[in-house]
N, C-alpha and C positions, 0 to 999 in steps of 0.2 A: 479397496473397499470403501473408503470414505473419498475420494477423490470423485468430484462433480453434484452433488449435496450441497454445493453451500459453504461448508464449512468455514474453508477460507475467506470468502466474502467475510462471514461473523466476525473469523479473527481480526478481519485486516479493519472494519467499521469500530470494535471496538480498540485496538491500538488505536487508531485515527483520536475517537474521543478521548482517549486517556490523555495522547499527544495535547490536545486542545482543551481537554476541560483540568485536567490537572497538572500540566504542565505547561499552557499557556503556548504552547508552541504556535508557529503560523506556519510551520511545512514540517513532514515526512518525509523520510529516504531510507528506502531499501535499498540491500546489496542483490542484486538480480541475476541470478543466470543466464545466457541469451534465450536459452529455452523458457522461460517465461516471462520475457518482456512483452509479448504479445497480451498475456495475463495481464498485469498489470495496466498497458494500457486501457485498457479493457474497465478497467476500472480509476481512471482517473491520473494516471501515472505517468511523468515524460524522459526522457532519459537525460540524467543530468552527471555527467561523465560516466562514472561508473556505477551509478546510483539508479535510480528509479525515483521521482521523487514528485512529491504534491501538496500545493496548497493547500492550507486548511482553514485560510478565510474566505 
C-alpha cells in the first residue's frame, strides 16, 4: 500500500540530514538486502562490502 509514494526517499533524506546536521557525520551505511541494492543505488548509494553506503559532503 505504501510502497512506490515516496515514502522511503522521505525517510532515507531525512536520516541522511540527521546523519549530517546533528551528528556531523560525512557518510551513511545501510545494511541492504541484495533485492534492494538497485534501490539504493538509485539513490546515491555504492556498495561498501556488506553496506550500502554514501557520502554526505
Amino acid at each position: 500500500k505504501f510502497q512506490h509514494q515516496g515514502f522511503g526517499m522521505l525517510l532515507m533524506e531525512e536520516a541522511e540530514r540527521i546523519a549530517r546536521e546533528e551528528h556531523g557525520s560525512s557518510k551513511i551505511a545501510v545494511i541492504s538486502g541484495v533485492g534492494t541494492r538497485n534501490y539504493y543505488r538509485k539513490i546515491g548509494y555504492e556498495l561498501d562490502g556488506p553496506y550500502m553506503s554514501k557520502s554526505l559532503v
